[in-house]
C-alpha positions, 0 to 999 in steps of 0.5 A: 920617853916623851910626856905627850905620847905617854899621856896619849897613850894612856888615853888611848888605852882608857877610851879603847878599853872598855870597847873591846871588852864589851864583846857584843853577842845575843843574849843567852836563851833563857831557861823556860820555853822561850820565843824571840818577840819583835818589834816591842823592846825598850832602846838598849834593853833588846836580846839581839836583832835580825842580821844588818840591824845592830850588833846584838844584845842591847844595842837597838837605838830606838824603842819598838824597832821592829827588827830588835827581838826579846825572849819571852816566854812561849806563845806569850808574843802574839799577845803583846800589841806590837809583837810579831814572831818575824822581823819587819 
């Protein structure tokens, strides 16, 4: 076999990898009373977003975006400055 297409493969398959592994999907509903909060979660640290924004869990790419949610728990939302119950 040719060195090159075998180097490039294994390459291929090391960048590759790890992206289809990581299958994005909304994180699990915890196990106490929870609500989704917008508009308060760090870059990378939300549960998931509103349809059309990012794929899901940890994946928002800037602080407060206002359509990444977080679980927390019920009725504690509306408390938090910048929390909203709906996407903006």
């Amino acid at each position: 076999m040719n060195r090159r297409f075998v180097i490039a493969a294994a390459f291929a398959a090391a960048v590759a990898g790890p992206a289809l592994l990581s299958v994005q999907k909304p994180s699990p509903e915890p196990s106490f009373k929870a609500e989704k909060c917008y508009g308060i979660a760090k870059a990378g640290k939300n549960d998931c977003a509103s349809t059309g924004n990012n794929s899901c869990g940890g994946t928002s790419k800037r602080n407060a975006d206002p359509k990444a949610w977080i679980y927390v728990p019920e009725g504690y939302c509306e408390r938090i400055v910048a929390g909203s119950k709906t996407a903006k």
